[in-house]
C-alpha positions in Angstrom: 117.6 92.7 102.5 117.6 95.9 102.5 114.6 99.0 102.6 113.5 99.4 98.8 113.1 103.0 99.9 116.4 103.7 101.1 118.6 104.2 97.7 121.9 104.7 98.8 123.3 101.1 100.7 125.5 99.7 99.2 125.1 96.5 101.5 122.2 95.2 103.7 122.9 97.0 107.0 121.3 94.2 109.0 124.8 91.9 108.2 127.4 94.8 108.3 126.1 95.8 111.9 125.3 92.4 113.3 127.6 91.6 116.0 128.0 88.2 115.5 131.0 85.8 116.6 134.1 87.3 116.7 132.8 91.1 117.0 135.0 93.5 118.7 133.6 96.8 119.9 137.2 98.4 119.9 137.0 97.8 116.3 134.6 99.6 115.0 134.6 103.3 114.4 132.0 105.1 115.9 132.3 107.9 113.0 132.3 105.7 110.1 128.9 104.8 107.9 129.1 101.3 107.1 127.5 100.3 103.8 126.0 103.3 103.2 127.6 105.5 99.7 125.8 108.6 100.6 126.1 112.1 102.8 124.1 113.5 105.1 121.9 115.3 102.2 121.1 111.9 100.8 120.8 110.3 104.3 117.8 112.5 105.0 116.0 112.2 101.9 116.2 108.2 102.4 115.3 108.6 105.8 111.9 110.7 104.5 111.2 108.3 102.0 112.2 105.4 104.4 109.4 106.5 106.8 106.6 106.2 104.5 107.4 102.6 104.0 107.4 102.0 108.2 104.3 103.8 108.3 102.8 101.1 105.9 104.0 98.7 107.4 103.4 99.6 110.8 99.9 99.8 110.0 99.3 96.5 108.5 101.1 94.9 111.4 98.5 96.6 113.8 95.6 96.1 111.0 96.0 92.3 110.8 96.6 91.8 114.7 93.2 93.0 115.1 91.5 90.0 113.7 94.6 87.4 114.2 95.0 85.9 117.3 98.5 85.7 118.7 99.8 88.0 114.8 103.4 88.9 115.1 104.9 92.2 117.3 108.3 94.2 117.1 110.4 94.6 120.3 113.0 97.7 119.3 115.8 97.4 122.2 118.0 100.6 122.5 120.7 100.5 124.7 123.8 103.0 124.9 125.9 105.4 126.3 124.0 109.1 127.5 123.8 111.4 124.8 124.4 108.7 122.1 120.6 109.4 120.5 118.3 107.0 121.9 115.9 110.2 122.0 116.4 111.3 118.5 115.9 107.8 117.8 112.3 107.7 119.0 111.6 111.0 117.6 113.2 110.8 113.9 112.0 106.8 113.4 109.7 105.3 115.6 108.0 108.9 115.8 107.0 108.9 111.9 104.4 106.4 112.7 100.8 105.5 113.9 101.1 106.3 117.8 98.4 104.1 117.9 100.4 100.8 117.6 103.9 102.0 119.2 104.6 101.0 123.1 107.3 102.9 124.0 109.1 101.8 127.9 111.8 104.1 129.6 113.3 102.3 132.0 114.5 103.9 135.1 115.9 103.0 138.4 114.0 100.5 139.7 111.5 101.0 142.3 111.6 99.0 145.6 108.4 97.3 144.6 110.6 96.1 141.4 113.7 95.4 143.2 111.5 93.2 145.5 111.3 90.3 142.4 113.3 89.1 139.9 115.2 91.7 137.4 113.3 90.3 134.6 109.8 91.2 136.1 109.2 94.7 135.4 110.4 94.3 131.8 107.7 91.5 130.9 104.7 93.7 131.8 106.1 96.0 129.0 106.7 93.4 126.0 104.2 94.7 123.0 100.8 92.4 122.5 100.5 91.4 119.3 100.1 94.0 115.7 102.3 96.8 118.3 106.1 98.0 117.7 107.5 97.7 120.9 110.4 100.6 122.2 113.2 100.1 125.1 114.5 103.1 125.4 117.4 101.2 128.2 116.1 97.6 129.2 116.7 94.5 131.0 120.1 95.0 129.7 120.7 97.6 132.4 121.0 94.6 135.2 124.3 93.0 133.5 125.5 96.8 132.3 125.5 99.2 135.2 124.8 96.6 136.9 128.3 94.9 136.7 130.2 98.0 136.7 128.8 99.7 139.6 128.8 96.2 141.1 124.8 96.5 142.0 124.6 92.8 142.4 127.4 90.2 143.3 129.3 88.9 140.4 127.3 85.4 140.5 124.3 87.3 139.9 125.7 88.6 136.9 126.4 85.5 135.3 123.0 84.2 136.0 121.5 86.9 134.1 123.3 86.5 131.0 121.1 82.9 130.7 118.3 84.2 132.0 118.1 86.6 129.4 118.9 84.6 126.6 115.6 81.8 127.6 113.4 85.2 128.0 114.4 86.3 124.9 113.9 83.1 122.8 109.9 83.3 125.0 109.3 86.2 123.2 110.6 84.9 120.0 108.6 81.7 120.2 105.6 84.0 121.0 106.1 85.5 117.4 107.7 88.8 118.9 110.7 89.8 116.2 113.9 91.4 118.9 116.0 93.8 117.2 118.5 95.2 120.0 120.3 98.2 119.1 123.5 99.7 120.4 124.3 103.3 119.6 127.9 103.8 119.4 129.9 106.8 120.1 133.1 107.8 121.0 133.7 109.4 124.1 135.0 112.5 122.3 131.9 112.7 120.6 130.3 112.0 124.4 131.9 115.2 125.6 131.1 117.5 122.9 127.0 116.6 123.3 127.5 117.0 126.6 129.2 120.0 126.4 126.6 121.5 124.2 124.1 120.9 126.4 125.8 123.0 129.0 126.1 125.6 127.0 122.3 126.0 126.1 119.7 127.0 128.3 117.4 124.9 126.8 119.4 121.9 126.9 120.3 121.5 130.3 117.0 120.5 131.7 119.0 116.9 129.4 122.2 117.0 131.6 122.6 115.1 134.3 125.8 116.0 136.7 126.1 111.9 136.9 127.1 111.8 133.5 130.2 112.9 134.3 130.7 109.8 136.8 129.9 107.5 134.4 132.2 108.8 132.2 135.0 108.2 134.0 134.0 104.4 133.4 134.2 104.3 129.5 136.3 101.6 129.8 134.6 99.9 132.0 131.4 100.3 130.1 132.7 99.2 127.0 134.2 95.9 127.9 130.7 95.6 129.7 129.1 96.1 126.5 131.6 93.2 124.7 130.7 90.8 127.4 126.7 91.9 126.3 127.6 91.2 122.7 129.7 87.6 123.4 126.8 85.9 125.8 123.7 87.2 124.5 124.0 88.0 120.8 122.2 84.7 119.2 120.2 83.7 115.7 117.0 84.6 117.5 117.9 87.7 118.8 120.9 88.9 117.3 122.5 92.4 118.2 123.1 95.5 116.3 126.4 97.9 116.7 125.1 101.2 115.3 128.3 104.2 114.8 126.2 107.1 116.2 129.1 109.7 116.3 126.6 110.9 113.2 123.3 111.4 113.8 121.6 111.2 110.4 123.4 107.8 110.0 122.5 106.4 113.2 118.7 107.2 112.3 119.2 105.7 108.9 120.3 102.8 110.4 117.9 101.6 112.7 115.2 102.8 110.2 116.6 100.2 108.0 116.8 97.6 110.6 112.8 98.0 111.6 112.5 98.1 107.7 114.2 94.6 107.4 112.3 93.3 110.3 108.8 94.4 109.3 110.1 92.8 105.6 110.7 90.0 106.8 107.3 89.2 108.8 105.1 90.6 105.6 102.3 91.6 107.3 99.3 91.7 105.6 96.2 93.5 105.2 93.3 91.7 106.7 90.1 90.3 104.3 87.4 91.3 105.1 84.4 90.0 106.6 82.0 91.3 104.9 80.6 91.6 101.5 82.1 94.3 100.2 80.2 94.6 97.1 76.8 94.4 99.0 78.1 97.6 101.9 79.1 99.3 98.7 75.5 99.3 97.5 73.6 99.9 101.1 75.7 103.0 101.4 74.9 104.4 98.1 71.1 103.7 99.3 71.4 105.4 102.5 
């Protein structure tokens, strides 16, 4: 299904970018626009109009959680390589609506306080309550990324999160929370050229980060990371999604049409009110 606003998809995006069995990330350009027929002209006016639409949306979803217990929520997991757009993401999508019902978590290196319990404990205090659109900007998908290629925890470890992960994420499905994980894809040409121009502008380089370069230096590494992500934890509850990000305005368009379809597909609805609206209709025009 895809966003009645956005014109120009030729497909629904939601089953072109699912990475479902048999997905290979060396497979998939990271320049290429899957499904969609139009340019970057076209890509922003469906973004524009696409926003109005997650703005509705967004608002019934926080409307009808305010008088249903336990109402649906949206958990948007972004996870990617630096400088692949997780920032414009939030800006250019998530940023078009309501504040009011958006919970947006950045996680970090963890503290000591969080490395004293399990991996998975600092990421539950930040799931969305009901009626809010939940945003990891990285997640608990750090612990079996960086975490297995900087070898942060023994290899055993690793393997048990993979489960653990999986049974947390069905929790939060059963709870009525809707997962859609993202992956922002670029190449590592692409990498260097963003990185690049952030060196080369003053008002950039408050982004860079000298480690960038380090972790650079295990592309490789990262990407088969990411392929194990996709082959252990990619299921019908919480499915992922491979995003090309090498462009910008398509990577935007993208997840846009991904919250779209999510937000679709859980129909929230305006709640009725409690009141008799005819009778408030005439107090008011007697006050």
């Amino acid at each position: 299904m895809t966003a009645r606003s956005q014109k120009n998809w030729n497909a629904d995006p939601a089953d072109l970018l699912r990475a479902g069995p048999g997905f290979r990330l060396a497979d998939l350009d990271p320049a290429s626009t899957p499904g969609y027929d139009g340019d970057k002209d076209h890509g922003q006016s469906d973004l524009e109009a696409g926003a109005d639409e997650l703005d509705e949306l967004q608002e019934r979803l926080y409307a009808q959680s305010r008088i249903e217990e336990g109402a649906p929520a949206v958990l948007l997991v972004l996870q990617a390589m630096d400088s692949a757009g997780k920032g414009g993401i939030v800006r250019h999508v998530v940023g078009a609506v309501d504040p009011q019902g958006i919970a947006l978590a950045a996680f970090k290196k963890p503290t000591p306080e969080e490395l004293a319990h399990d991996f998975l404990w600092r990421i539950e205090k930040r799931v969305p309550e009901p009626g809010f659109i939940g945003v990891f900007d990285r997640s608990h998908y750090e612990d079996v990324l960086i975490g297995r290629v900087r070898a942060l925890a023994p290899a055993e470890e690793i393997e048990r999160r993979y489960d653990a992960i999986v049974a947390f994420e069905k929790g939060l499905v059963d709870r009525g929370i809707r997962i859609v994980k993202v992956m922002l894809h670029i190449s590592a040409d692409e990498q260097r050229d963003r990185l690049r121009e952030r060196l080369e502008r003053p008002d950039k380089h408050w982004k860079y980060n000298p480690g960038d370069v380090d972790e650079r230096r295990l592309w490789d590494e990262y990407m088969a990371a990411y392929q194990t992500v996709f082959e252990r934890t990619s299921t019908p509850e919480a499915p992922w999604f491979v995003v090309p990000a090498n462009r910008k305005w398509y990577a935007r368009l993208a997840v846009q049409a991904l919250l779209l379809d999510a937000l679709e597909d859980i129909d929230p609805h305006w709640p009725v009110a409690d009141f008799d609206v005819d009778a408030e209709k005439k107090r008011l025009a007697d006050s």
